[in-house]
C-alpha positions in Angstrom: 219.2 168.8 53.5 219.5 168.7 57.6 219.4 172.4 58.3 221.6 171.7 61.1 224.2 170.4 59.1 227.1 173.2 57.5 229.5 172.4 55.3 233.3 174.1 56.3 233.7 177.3 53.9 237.1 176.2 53.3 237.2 172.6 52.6 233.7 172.0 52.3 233.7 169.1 54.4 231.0 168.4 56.6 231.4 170.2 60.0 230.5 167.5 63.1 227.7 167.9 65.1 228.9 167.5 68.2 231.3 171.1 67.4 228.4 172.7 66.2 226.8 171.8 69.8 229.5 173.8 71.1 230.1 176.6 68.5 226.8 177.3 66.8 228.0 180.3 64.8 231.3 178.2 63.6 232.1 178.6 60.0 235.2 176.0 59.5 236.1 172.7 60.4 238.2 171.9 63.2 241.6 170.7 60.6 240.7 173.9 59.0 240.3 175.6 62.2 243.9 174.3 63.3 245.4 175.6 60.1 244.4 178.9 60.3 245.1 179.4 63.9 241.6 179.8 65.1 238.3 180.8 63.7 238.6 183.9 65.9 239.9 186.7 67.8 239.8 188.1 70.9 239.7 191.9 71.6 240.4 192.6 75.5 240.1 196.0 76.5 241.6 196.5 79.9 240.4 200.0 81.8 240.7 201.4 85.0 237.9 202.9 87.2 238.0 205.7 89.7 236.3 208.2 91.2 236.1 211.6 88.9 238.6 214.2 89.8 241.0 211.3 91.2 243.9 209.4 89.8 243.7 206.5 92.4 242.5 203.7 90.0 240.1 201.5 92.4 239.6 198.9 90.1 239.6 198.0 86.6 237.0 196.7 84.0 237.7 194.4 81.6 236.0 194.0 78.2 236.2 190.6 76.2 234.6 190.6 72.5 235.0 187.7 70.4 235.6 188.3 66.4 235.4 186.3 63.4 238.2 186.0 61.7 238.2 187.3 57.6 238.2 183.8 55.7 239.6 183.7 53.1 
């Protein structure tokens, strides 16, 4: 077996090369992916930064961290 080939763990059907290019750590097929609304979430934490003491907000920091989703 080509260990760069995955099989989806819903379907099992193959999962194409070129996605697994682009999404190395994918788990699902891209029908299956479609189905379930995405193999994963997003968590955006949104926070403000100032100077101690103050509560002028000078900028703000923003946090992205991408999830999987639980499969069922």
């Amino acid at each position: 077996m080509n260990p760069e080939v995955k099989n989806c763990r819903i379907c099992g059907a193959e999962i194409p090369k070129e996605r697994l290019d682009v999404i190395p750590d994918t788990e699902v097929c891209v029908r299956c992916s479609k189905k379930i609304g995405g193999e994963f979430e997003l968590k955006v934490t949104v926070g403000g930064t100032a100077k101690p003491g103050s509560l002028k907000i000078t900028g703000q920091e923003v946090s992205i961290q991408r999830q999987p989703k639980r499969l069922l």
